[in-house]
C-alpha positions as CSV (number, residue, x, y, z in Angstrom):
1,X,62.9,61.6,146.2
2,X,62.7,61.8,142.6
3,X,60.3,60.8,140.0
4,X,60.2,60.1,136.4
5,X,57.2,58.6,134.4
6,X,58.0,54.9,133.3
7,X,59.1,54.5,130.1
8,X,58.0,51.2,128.3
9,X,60.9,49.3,128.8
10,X,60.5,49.9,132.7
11,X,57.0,48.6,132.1
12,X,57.9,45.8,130.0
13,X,60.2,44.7,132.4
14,X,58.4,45.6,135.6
15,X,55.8,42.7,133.6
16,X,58.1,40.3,133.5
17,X,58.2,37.7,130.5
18,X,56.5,40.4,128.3
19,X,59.9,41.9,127.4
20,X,60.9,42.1,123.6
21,X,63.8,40.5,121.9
22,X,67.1,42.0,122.0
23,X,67.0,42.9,118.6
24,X,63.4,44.5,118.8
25,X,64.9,46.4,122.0
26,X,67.5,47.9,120.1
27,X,65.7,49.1,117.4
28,X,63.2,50.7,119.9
29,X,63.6,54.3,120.1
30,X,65.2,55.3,123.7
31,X,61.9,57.1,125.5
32,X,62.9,59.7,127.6
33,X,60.5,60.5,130.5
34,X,57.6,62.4,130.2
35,X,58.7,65.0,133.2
36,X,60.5,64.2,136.3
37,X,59.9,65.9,139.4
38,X,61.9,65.5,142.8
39,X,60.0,66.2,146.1
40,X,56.0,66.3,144.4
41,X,56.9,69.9,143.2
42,X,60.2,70.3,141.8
43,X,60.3,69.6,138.2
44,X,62.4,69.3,134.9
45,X,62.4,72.7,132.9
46,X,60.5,71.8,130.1
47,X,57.9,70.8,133.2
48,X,58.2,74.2,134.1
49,X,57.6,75.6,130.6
50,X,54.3,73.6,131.2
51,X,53.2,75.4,134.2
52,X,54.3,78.5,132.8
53,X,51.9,77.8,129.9
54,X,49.2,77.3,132.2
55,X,49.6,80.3,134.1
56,X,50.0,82.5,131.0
57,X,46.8,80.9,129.6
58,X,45.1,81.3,132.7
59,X,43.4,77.6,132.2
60,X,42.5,78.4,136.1
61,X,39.3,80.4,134.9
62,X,37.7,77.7,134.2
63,X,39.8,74.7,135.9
64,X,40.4,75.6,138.9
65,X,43.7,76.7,140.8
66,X,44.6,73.0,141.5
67,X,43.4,72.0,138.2
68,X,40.7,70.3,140.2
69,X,37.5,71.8,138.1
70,X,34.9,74.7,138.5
71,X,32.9,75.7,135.4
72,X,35.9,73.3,133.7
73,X,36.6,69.9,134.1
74,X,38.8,68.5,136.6
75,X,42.2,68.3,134.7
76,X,43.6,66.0,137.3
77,X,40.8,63.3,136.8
78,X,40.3,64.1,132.8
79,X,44.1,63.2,132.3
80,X,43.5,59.7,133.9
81,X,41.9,58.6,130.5
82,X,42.1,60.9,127.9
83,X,45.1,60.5,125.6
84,X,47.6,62.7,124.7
85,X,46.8,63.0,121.4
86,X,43.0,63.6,122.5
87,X,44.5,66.4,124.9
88,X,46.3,68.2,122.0
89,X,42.9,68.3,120.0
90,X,40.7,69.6,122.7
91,X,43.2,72.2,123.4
92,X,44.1,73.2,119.7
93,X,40.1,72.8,118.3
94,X,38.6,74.1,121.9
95,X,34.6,71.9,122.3
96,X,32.7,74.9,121.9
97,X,29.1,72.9,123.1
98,X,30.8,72.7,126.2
99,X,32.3,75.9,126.7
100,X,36.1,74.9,126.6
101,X,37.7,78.0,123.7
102,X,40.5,76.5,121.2
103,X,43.5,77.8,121.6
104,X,45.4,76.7,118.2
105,X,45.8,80.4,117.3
106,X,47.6,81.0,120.3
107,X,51.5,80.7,119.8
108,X,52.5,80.7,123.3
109,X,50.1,77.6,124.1
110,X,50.8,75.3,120.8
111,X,54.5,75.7,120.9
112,X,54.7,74.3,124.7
113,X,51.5,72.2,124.0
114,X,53.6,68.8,124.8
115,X,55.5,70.4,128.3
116,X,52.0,71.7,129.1
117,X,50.3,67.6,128.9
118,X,53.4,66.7,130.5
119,X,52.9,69.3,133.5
120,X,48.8,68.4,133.8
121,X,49.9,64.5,133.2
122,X,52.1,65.1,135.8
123,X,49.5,66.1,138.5
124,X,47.0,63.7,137.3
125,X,49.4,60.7,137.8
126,X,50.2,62.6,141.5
127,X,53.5,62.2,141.0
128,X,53.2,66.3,141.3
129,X,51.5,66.8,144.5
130,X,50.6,70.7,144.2
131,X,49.9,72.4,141.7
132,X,52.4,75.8,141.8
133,X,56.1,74.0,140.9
134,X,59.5,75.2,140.9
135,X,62.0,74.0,138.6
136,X,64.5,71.8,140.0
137,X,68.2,72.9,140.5
């Protein structure tokens, strides 16, 4: 089975009567979907490059293996309501009083910072059902 985050018009039309005009529609950018993953742990590549990112950050330390929380936050709950643009900010600017480091010096993390929300969004939505993926073939 494969999965794909909804897109707005899938929401929009999954609402029913909420849709927008043609004309707005068509001068809607075309969303692609945020990762897509086949079997709760087969994922897109750029997924991948997310759990990659994780691993070489080693986020674990403090969030757990299953991104679940220890000294960290649970990632998986977290994700249910904070934002992305929230999530890029505590990851780039790190909230020292709380113990979470910034990583905006690190390359690695800030040029896959949008497949690594993706991967985490990804398990907090449970649409990824374990936390170590493959990419899908």
């Amino acid at each position: 089975m494969r999965i794909a985050a909804p897109t707005l018009a899938a929401v929009l039309a999954a609402l029913g009567g909420l849709a927008a005009s043609p004309a707005a529609l068509a001068q809607a950018k075309v969303e692609t979907p945020l990762y897509t993953v086949v079997d709760g742990y087969k994922v897109d590549a750029n997924t991948m490059k997310g759990f990659r990112t994780w691993r070489q950050a080693a986020c674990d330390r403090c969030h757990g293996a299953n991104q679940e929380g220890m000294v960290g936050p649970s990632l998986v709950n977290s994700l249910k309501a904070l934002s992305k643009d929230e999530f890029i900010k505590t990851v780039r600017d790190g909230r020292l009083e709380k113990g979470m480091q910034s990583f905006g010096t690190s390359q690695a993390v800030m040029d896959n910072i949008d497949h690594l929300y993706a991967y985490l969004k990804g398990r907090s939505d449970g649409a990824i059902t374990r936390a170590k993926v493959e990419e899908a073939k």
